[in-house]
C-alpha positions as CSV (number, residue, x, y, z in Angstrom):
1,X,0.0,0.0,0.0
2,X,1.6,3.3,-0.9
3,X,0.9,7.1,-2.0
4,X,-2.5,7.5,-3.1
5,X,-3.8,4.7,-0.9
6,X,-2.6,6.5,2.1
7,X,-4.2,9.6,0.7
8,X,-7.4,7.6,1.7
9,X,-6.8,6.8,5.1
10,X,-7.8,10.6,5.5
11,X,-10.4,11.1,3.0
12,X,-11.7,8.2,3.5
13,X,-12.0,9.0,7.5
14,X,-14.1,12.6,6.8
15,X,-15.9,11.6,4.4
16,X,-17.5,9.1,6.8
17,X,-17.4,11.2,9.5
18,X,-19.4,13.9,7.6
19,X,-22.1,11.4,6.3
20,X,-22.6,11.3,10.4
21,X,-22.8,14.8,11.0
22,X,-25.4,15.2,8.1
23,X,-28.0,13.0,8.9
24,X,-30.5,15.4,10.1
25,X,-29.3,18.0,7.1
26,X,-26.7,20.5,8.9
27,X,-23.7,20.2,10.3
28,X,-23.8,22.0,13.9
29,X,-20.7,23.9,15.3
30,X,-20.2,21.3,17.6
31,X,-19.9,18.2,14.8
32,X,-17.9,20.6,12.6
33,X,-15.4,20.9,15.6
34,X,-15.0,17.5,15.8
35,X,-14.7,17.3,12.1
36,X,-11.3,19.4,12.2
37,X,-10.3,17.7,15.3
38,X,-10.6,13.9,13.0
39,X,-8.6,16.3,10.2
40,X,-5.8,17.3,12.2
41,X,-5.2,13.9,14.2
42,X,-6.0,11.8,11.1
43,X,-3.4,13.7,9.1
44,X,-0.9,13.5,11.7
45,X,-1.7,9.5,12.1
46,X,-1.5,9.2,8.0
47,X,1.7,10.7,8.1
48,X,3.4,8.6,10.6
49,X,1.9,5.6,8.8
50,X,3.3,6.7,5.9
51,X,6.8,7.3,7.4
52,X,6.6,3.6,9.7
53,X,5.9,2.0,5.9
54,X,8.7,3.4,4.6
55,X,10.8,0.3,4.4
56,X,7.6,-2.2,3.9
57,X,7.6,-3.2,7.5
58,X,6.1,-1.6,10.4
59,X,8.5,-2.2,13.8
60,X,6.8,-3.1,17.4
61,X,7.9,0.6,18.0
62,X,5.9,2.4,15.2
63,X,3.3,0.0,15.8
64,X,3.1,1.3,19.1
65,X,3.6,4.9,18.5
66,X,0.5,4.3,15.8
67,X,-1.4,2.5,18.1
68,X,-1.0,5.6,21.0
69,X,-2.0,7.9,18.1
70,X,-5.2,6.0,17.5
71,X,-6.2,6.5,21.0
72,X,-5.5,9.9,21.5
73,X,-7.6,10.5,18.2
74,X,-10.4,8.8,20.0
75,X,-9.7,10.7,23.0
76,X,-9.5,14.0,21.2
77,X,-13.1,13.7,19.5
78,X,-14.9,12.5,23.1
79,X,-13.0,15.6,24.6
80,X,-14.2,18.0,21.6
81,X,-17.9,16.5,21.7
82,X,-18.3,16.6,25.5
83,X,-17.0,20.5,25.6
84,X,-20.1,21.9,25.7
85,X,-21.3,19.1,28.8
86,X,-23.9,17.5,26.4
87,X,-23.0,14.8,23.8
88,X,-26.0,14.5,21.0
89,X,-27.0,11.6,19.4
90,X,-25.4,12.7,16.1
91,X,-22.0,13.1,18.0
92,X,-22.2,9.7,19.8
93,X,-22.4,8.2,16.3
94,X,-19.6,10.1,15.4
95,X,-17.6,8.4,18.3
96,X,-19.1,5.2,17.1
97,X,-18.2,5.7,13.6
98,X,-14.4,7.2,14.4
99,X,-14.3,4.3,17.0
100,X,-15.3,1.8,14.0
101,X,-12.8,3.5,11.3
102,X,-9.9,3.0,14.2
103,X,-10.8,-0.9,15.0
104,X,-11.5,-1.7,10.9
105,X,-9.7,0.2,8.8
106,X,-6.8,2.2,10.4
107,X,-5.9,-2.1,11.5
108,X,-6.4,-3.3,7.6
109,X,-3.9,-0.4,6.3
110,X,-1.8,-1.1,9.0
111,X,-1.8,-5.0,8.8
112,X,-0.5,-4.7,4.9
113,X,2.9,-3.5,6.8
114,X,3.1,-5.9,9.6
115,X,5.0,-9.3,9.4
């Protein structure tokens, strides 16, 4: 897996993110926060995939610096959604959904590096 597969990781990540925020039509302040907060910390995380699968292989130590990154982008959109003391349906399913993303697919792009 390389360059514009990688691309995805992000993309790929918002894009089901948004479909979340949007099911009742709009996109509220509060799901749009945690929509740059998934940008930022998804970026960051695609990067440092990108950099771990250099060499084809990703190393107990990248896997764990990945694996720390995955929680703290978990961690990041529950602290973003709880800021104003009330989490909404639409941004528990947006924990659900970034929770899913990190378990399924952030493990199947990383699994194509590990031996």
């Amino acid at each position: 897996m390389r360059g514009n597969e990688l691309d995805d990781v992000l993309n790929n990540t918002l894009n089901a993110m948004a479909e979340v925020a949007k099911e009742n039509g709009i996109i509220s302040y509060q799901e749009f926060e945690i929509l740059k907060q998934v940008r930022y910390d998804v970026n960051d995380y695609q990067n440092a995939l990108k950099k771990a699968l250099d060499d084809g292989i990703i190393t107990s130590d990248e896997n764990q610096i990945l694996t720390k990154m995955k929680d703290d982008i978990l961690k990041n959109v529950i602290t973003v959604a709880n800021f104003d003391k009330i989490v909404d349906d639409e941004e528990k399913g947006m924990i659900k959904k970034i929770t899913e993303i990190i378990n399924v697919y952030f493990s199947e792009v990383e699994d194509t590096g590990k031996r």
